[in-house]
C-alpha positions in Angstrom: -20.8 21.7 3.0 -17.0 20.7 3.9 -17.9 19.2 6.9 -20.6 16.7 4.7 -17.6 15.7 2.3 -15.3 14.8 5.3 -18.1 13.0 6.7 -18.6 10.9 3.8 -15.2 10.1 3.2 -14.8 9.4 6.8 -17.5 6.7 6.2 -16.0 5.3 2.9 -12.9 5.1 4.7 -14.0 3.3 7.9 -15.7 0.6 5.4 -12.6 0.2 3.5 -10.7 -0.1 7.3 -13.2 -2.6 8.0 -12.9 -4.8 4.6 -8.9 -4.8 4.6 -8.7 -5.9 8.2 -11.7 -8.7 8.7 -9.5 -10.8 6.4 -6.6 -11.0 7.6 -4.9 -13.7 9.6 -4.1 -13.7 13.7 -0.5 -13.5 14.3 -1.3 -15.2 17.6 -1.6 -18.9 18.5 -2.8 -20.1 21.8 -1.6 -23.4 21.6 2.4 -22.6 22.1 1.3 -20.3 24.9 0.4 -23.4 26.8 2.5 -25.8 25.6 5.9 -23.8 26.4 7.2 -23.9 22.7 8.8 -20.7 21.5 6.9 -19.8 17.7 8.0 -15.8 18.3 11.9 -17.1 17.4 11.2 -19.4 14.1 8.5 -16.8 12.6 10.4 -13.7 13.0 12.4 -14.0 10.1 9.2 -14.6 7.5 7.3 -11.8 5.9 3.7 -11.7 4.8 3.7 -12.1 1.4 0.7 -12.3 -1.5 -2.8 -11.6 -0.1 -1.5 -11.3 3.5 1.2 -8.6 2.2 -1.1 -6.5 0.3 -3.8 -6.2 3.2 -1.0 -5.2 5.7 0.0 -2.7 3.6 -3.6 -1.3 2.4 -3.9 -1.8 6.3 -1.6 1.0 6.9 -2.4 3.5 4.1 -6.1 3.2 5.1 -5.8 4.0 8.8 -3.4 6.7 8.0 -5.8 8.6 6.1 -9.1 7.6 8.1 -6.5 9.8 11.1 -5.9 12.2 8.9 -9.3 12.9 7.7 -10.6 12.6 11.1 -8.1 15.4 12.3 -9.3 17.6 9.2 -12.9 17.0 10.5 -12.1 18.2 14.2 -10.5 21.3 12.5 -13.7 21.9 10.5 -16.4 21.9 12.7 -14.2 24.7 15.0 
């Protein structure tokens, strides 16, 4: 019976995973890794903020308790 609980929150929690990172935006940009200029010293200082802030943050919360429910299912099938 536990073990079909965890399961199903397991699933909720890997769709919510899913929907709060598909959104968000690619720190990356190919173009200054080929044309030499150096974007990782003029972005350091800005933080997400708005949409891009509230996503990072669900980001984390979510993955820590998809772990965390993952561990508690490991323990529950033993």
């Amino acid at each position: 019976m536990l073990n079909n609980v965890l399961m199903g929150v397991q699933l909720v929690l890997a769709l919510f995973m899913i929907l709060a990172i598909m959104p968000q935006e690619g720190k990356g940009n190919f173009s200054s890794d080929f044309s030499g200029a150096d974007d990782a010293s003029t972005q350091a200082y800005f933080k997400p903020r708005g949409k891009q802030a509230f996503l990072l943050k669900s980001t984390k919360i979510v993955s820590v308790l998809f772990f965390i429910n993952a561990i508690a299912l490991l323990v529950a099938n033993k």
